[in-house]
Structure formats: C-alpha cells, structure tokens
N, CA and C of each residue as an Amber inpcrd file, in Angstrom:
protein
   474
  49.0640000 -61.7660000 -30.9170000  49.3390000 -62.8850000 -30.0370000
  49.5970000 -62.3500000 -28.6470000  49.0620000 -62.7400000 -27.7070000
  48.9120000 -62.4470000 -26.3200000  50.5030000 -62.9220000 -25.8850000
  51.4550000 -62.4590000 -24.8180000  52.3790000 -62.6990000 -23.9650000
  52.4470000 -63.1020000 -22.9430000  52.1820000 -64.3680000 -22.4160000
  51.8230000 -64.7630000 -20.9260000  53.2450000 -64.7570000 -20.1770000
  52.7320000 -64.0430000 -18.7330000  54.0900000 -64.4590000 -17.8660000
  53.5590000 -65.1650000 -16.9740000  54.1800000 -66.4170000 -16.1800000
  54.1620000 -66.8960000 -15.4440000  54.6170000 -65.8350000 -13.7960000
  54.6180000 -65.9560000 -12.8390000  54.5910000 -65.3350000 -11.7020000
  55.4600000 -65.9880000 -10.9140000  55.2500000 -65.6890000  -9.8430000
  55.8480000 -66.6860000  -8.6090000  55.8400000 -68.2770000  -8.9220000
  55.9930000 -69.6210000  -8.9990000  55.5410000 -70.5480000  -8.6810000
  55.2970000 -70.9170000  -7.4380000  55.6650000 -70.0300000  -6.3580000
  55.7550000 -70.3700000  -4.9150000  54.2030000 -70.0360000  -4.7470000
  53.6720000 -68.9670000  -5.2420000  52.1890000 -68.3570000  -4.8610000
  51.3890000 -69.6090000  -5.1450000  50.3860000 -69.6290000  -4.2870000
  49.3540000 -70.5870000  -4.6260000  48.3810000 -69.9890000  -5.5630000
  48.6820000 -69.0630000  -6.2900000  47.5730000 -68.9100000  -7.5810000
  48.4610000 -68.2630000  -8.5570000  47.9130000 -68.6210000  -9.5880000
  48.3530000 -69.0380000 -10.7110000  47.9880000 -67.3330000 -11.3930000
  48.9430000 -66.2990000 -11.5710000  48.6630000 -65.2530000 -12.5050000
  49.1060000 -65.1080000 -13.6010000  48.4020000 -64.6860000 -14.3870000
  48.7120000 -64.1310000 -16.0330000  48.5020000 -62.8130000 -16.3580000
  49.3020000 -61.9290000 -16.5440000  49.5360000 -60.8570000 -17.1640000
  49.0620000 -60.6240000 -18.4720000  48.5440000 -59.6090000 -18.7360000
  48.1190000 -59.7820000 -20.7300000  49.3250000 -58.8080000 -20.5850000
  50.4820000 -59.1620000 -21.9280000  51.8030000 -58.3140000 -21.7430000
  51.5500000 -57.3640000 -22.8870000  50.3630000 -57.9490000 -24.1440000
  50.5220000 -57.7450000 -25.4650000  49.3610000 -58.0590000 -26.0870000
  48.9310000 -57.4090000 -27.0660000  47.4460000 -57.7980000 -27.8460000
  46.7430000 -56.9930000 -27.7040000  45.1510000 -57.5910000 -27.5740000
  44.1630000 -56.5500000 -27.6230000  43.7980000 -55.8590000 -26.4110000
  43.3300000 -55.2200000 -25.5030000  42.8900000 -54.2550000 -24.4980000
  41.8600000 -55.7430000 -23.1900000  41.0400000 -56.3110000 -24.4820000
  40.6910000 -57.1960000 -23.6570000  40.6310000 -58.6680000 -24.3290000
  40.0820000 -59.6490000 -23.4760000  40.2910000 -60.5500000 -23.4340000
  39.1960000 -61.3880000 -23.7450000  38.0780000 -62.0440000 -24.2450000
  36.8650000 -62.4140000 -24.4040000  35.9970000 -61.5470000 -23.0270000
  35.7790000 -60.5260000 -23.7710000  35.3690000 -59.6470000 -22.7150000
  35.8760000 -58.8860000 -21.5420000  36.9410000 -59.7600000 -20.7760000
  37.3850000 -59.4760000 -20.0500000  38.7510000 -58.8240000 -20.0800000
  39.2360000 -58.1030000 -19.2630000  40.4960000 -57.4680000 -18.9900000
  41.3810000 -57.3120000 -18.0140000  42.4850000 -58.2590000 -17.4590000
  43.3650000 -58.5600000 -16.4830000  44.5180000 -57.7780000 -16.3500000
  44.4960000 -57.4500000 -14.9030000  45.5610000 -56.3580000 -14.8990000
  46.5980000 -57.3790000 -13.1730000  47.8600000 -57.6470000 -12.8440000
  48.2320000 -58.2180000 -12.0430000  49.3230000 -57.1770000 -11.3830000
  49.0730000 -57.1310000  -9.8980000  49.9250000 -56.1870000  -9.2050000
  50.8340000 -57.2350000  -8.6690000  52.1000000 -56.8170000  -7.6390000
  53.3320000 -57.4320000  -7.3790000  52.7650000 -59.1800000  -7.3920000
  53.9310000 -59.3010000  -7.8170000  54.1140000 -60.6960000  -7.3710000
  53.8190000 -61.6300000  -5.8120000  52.7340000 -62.2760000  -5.7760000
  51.9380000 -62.7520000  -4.6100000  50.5510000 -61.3840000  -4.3560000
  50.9010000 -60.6560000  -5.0350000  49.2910000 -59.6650000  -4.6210000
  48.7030000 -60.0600000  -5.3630000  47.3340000 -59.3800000  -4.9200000
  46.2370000 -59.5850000  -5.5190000  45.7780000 -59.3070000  -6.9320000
  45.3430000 -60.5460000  -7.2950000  44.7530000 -60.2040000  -9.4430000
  43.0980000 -59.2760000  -9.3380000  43.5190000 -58.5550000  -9.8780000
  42.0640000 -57.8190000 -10.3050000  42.0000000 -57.8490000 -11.6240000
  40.5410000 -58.6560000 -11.8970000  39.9220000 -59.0140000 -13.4070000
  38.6460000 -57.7510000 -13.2110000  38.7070000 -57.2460000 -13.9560000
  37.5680000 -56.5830000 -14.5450000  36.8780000 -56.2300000 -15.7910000
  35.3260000 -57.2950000 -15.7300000  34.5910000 -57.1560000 -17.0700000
  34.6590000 -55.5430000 -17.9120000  35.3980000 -55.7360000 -19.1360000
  35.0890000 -54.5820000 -19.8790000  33.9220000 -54.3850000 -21.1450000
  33.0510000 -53.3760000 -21.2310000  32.5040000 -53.3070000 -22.3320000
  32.9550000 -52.1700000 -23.2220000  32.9270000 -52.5340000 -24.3560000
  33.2040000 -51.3490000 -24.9740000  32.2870000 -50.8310000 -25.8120000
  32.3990000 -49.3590000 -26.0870000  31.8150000 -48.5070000 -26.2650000
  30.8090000 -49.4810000 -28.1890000  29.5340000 -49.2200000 -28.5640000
  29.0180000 -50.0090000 -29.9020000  29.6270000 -49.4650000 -30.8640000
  29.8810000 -48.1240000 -30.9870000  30.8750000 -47.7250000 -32.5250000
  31.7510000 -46.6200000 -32.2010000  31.8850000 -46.4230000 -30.6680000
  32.7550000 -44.9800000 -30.7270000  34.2130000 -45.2680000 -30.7630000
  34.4890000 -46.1540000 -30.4310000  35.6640000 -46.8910000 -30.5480000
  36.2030000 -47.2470000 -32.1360000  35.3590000 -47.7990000 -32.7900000
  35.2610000 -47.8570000 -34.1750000  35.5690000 -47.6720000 -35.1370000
  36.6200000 -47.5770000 -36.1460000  36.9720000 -46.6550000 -37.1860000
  35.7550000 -47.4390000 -38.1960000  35.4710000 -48.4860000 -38.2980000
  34.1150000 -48.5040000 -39.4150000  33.0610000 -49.5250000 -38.6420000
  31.4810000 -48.8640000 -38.9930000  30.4110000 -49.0600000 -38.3710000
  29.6700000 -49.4840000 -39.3190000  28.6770000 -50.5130000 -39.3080000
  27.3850000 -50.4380000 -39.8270000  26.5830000 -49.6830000 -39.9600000
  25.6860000 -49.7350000 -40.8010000  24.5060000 -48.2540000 -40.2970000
  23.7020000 -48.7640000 -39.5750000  23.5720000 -49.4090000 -39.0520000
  22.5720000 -49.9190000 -37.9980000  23.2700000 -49.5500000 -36.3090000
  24.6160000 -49.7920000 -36.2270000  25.3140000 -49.1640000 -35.1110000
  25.3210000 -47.9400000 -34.5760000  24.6950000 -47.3070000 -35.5290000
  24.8240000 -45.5290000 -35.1070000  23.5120000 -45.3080000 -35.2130000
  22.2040000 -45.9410000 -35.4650000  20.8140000 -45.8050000 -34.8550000
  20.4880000 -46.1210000 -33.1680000  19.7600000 -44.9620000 -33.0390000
  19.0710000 -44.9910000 -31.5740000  18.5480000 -45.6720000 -31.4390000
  17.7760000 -46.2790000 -32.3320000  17.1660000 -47.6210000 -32.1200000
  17.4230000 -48.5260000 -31.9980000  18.4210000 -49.3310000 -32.5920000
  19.2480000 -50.4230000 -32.8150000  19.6430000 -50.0870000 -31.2900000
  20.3700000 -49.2810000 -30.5080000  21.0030000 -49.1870000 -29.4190000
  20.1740000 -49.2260000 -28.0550000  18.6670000 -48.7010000 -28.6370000
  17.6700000 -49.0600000 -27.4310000  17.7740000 -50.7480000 -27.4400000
  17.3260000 -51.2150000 -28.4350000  16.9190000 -52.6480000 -28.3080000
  18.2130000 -53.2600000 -28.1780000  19.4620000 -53.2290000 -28.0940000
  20.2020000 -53.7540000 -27.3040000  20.3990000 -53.5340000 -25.7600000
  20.2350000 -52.2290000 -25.3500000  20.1310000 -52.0240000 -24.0080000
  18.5220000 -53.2220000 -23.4630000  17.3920000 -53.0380000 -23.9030000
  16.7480000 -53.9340000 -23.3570000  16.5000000 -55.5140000 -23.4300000
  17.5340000 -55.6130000 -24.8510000  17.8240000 -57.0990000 -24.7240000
  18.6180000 -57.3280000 -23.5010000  19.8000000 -56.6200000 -22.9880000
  20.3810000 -57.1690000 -22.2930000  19.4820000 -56.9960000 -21.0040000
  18.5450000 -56.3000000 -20.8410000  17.9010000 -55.9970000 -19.2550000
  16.9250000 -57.4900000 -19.1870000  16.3830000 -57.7910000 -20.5510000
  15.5750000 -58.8350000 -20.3170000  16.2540000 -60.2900000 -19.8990000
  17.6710000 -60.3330000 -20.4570000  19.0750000 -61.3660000 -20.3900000
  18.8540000 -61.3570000 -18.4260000  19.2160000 -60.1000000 -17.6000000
  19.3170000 -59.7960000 -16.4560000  18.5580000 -60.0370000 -16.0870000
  16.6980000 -59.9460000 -16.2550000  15.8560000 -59.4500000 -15.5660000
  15.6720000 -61.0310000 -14.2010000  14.7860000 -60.9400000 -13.5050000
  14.3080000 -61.4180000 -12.5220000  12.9060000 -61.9530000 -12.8080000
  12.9770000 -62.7750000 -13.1300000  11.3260000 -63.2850000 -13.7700000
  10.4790000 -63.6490000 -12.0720000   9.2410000 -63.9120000 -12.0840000
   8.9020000 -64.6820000 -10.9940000   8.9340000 -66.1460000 -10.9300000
   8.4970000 -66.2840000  -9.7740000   8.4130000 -67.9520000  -9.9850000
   7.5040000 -68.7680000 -11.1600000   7.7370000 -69.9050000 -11.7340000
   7.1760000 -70.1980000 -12.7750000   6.2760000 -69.2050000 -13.8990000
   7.2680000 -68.0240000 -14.6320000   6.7300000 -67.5000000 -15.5440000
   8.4690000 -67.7950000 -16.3860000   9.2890000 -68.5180000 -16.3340000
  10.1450000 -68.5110000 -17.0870000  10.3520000 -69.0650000 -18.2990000
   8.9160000 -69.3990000 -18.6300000   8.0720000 -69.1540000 -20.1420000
   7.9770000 -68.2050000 -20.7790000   7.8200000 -67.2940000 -20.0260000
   7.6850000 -65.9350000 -20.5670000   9.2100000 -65.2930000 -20.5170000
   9.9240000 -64.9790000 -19.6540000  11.2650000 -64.9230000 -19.5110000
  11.7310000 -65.4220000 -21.1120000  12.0750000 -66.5490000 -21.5810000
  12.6370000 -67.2320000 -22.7720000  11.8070000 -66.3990000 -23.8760000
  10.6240000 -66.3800000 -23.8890000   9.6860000 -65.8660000 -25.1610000
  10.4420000 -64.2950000 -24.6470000  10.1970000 -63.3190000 -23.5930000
  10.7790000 -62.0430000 -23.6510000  12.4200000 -62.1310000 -24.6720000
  13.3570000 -63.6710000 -24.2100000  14.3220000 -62.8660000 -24.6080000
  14.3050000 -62.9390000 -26.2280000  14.0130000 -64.2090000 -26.3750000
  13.7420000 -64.2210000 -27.8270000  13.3960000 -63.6340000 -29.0330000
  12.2320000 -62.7130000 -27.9900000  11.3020000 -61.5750000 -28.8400000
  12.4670000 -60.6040000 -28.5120000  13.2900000 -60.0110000 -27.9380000
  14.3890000 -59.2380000 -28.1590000  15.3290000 -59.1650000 -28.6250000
  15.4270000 -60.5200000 -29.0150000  16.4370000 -60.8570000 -29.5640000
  16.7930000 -60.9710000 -31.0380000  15.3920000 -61.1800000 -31.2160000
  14.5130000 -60.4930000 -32.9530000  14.4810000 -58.8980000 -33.2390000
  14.2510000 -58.6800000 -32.2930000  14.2010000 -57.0480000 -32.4450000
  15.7550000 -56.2900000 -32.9140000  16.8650000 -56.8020000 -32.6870000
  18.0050000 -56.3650000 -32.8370000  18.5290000 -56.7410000 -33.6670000
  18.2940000 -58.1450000 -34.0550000  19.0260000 -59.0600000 -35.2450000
  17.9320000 -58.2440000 -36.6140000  17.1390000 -58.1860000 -36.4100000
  16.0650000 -57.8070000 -37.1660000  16.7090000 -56.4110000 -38.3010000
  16.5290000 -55.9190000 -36.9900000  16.9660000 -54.3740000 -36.9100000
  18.3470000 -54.0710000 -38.1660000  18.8880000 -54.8100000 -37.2130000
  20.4930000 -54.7520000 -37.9370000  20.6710000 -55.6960000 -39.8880000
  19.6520000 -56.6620000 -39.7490000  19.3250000 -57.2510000 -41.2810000
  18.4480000 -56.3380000 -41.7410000  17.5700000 -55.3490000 -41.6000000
  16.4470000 -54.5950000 -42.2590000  17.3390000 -53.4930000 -42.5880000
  18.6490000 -53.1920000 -41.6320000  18.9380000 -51.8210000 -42.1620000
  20.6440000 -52.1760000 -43.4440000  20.6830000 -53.2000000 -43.0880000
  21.9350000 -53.2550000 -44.1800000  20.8910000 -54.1630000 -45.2610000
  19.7240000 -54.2670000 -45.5150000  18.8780000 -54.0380000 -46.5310000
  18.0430000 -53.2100000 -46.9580000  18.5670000 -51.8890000 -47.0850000
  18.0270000 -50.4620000 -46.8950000  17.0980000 -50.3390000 -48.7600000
  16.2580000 -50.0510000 -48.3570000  15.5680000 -49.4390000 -49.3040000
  15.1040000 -50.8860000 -50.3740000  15.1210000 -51.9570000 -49.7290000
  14.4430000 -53.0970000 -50.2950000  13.3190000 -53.6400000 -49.8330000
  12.5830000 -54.5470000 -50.4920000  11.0590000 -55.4230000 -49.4780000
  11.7320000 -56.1410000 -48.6280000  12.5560000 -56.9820000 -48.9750000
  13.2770000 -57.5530000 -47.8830000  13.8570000 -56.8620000 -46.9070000
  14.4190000 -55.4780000 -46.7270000  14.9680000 -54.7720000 -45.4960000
  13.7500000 -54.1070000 -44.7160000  12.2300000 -53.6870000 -45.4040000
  11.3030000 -53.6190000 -45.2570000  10.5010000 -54.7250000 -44.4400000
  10.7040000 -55.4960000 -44.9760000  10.1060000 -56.6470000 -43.9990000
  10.8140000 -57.2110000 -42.9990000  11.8710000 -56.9940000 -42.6830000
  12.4570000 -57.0500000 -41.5910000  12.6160000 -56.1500000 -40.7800000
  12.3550000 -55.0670000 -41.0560000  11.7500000 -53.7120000 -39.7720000
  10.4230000 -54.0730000 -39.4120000   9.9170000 -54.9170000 -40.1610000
   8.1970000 -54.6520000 -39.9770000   8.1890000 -56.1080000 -38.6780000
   9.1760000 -56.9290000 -38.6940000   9.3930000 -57.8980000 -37.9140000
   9.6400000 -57.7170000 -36.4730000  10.4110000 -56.8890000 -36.8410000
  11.4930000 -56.1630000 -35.6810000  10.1240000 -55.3410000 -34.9080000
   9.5400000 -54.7870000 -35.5170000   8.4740000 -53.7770000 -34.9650000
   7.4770000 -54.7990000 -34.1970000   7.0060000 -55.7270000 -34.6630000
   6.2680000 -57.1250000 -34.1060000   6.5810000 -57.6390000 -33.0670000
   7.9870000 -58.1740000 -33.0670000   9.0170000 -58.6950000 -31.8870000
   8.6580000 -57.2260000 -30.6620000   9.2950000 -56.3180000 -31.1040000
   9.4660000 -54.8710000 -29.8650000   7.9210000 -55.1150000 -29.8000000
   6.6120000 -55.2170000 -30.3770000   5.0790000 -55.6190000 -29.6260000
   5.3110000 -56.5530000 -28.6450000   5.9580000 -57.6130000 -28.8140000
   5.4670000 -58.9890000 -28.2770000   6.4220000 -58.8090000 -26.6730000
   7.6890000 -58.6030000 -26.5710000   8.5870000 -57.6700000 -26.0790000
   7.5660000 -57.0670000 -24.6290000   6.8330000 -56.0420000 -25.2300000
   6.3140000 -55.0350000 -24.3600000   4.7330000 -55.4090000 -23.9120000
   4.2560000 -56.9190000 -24.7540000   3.2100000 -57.5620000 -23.7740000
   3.5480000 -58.8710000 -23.0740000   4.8550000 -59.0220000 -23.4820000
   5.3720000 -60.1630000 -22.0560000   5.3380000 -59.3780000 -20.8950000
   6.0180000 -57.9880000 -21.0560000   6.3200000 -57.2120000 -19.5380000
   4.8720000 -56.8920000 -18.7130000   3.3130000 -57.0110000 -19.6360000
   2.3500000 -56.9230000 -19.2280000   1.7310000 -57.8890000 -18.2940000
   2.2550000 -58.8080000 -18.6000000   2.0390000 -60.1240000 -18.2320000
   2.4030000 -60.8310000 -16.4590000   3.8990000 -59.8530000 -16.4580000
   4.1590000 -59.8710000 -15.0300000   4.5740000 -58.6620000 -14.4880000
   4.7790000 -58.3290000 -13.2190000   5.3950000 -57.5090000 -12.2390000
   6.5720000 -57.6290000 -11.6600000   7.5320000 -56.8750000 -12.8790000
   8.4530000 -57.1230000 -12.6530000   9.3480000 -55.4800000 -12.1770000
  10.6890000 -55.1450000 -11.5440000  10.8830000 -54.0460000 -10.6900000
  11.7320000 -53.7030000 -12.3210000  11.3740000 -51.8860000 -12.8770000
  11.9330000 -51.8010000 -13.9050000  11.2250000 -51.7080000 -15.5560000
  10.4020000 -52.9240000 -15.5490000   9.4740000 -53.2600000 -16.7850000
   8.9860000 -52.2850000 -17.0330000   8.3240000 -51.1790000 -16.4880000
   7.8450000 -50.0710000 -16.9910000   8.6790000 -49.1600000 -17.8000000
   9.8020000 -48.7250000 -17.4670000  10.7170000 -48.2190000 -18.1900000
  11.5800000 -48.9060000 -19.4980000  11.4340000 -50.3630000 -19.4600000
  11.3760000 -50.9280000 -20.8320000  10.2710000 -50.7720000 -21.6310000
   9.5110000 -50.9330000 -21.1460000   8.0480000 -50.7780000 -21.9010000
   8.1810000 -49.4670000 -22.9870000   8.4400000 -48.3350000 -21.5970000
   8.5740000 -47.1210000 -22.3500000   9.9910000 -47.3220000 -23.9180000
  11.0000000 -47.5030000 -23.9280000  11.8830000 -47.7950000 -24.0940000
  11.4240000 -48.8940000 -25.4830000  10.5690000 -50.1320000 -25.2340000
  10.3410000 -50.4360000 -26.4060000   9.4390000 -49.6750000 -27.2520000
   8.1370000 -49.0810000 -26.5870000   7.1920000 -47.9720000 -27.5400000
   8.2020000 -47.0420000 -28.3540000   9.0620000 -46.8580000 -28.0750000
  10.3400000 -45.5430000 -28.5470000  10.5320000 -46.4620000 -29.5240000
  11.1080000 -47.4010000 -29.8370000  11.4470000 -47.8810000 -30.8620000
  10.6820000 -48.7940000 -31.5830000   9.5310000 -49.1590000 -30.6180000
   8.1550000 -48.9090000 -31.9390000   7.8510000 -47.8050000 -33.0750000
   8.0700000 -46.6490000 -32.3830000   7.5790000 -45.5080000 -33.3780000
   8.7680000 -45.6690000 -34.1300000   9.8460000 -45.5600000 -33.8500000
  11.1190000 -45.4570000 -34.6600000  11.1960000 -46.3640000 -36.0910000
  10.6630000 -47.9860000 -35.2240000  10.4140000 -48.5860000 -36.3340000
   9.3990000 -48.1060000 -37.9480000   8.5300000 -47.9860000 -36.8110000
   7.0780000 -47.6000000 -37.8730000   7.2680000 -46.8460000 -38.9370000
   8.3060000 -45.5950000 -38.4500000   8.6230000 -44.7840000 -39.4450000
   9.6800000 -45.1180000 -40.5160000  10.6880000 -45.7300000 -39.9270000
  11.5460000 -46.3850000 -40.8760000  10.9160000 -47.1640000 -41.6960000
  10.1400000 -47.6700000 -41.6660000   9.2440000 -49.2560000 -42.4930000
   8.2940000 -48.5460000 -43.1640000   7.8370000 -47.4630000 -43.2330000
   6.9060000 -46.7000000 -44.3510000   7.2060000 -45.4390000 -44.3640000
C-alpha cells in the first residue's frame, strides 16, 4: 500500500510523495524535493528479467527481446502522411511476433508451440515488408533486426 503525503496546501500544486511500496508507479516514478519546489516525475523502465527472481523462458531469448525492442520502435515510429494503414498493420504484425513468441515457447516441444513460432516467423515477414513499403528514418535497421529473428525463428520451429 502506497503512503501519500499531502504538502503545503498553500502551494498551488498539489504533490505526492510515494513514501512506501513498489519503486514505481504504473510505470512511473515520483520523487518530490522541499516543500513548494519543484516535482520531478520520471518514466521508469525496468530491466525484462534482470530484475527478476523468476522468468519465463521466453524472457531470456534474444529473440523474444529483439521483437519487443521493434514493437516498441514501430509503437514510436513516424509513418507518412496517409500510410497509417500500414502503421496499424506494422504494429499489429509486431505485435504477433512477441505474443507469438512468448505462447510458442511456453509450448515447447509441441505442434501447437510449433505453430506458433511458425506464426511469429510470418508476422516478423509481414513486419519487414510494411517497412518496404515506406521511407521511413531508421526502418532499415529494423528490417535488419527483424531478418535476425527470422533466422532465430526458423531454427527454433524445425
């Protein structure tokens, strides 16, 4: 359970202290200097399993960790004007690639965990011919980045 303190009431903004609990906060992490100074919020991420005392096996693959790094670049990216058709289909198709990923490998050594790498491998295709599609600053180095975990896939799935 979190500890809120109230502050000044005289200040015209309203601070909260985290006194107690977890490190962060739905993502975020608030830290408040004197009373009437300034609040500094700063987004925290934390580390996918180093932090961790127990992991999935899908958390500690390079792969699984590429295709989250480029899900989130495609989340960021900068589409052009009217291709944000493709934008939605990019994130989607990345968004398969990870969910995929992570159901194929905690179904290890089944048709069903099998066919969900072989999905995942499809999605990371579709993925790396949206980025063909436009000119975007970056896309090349996803590209590269999804081929990596094309092969990764391929091999895991046979």
């Amino acid at each position: 359970m979190l500890g809120l303190d109230l502050l000044s009431e005289l200040d015209a903004r309203l601070v909260l202290a985290v006194t107690s609990g977890p490190p962060s906060v739905a993502g975020f992490a608030a830290r408040a200097t004197e009373p009437g100074g300034e609040v500094a919020f700063s987004q925290t991420r934390r580390p996918m399993v180093d932090s961790m005392k127990h992991a999935f096996d899908h958390e500690n693959l390079d792969c699984y960790r590429l295709a989250v790094k480029v899900n989130r670049w495609f989340s960021r990216a900068a589409f052009p004007r009217g291709r944000s058709n493709l934008r939605d289909q990019g994130i989607r198709a990345s968004d398969s690639v990870v969910c995929n990923v992570a159901e194929g490998c905690s179904k290890k050594g089944t048709v069903v965990g099998k066919s969900n790498l072989l999905t995942a491998l499809g999605s990371a295709g579709e993925c790396c011919a949206v980025l063909d599609c436009v000119s975007i600053s970056g896309s090349v180095e996803q590209q590269d980045k999804l081929r990596r975990i094309g092969a990764m896939l391929y091999k895991m799935s046979h």
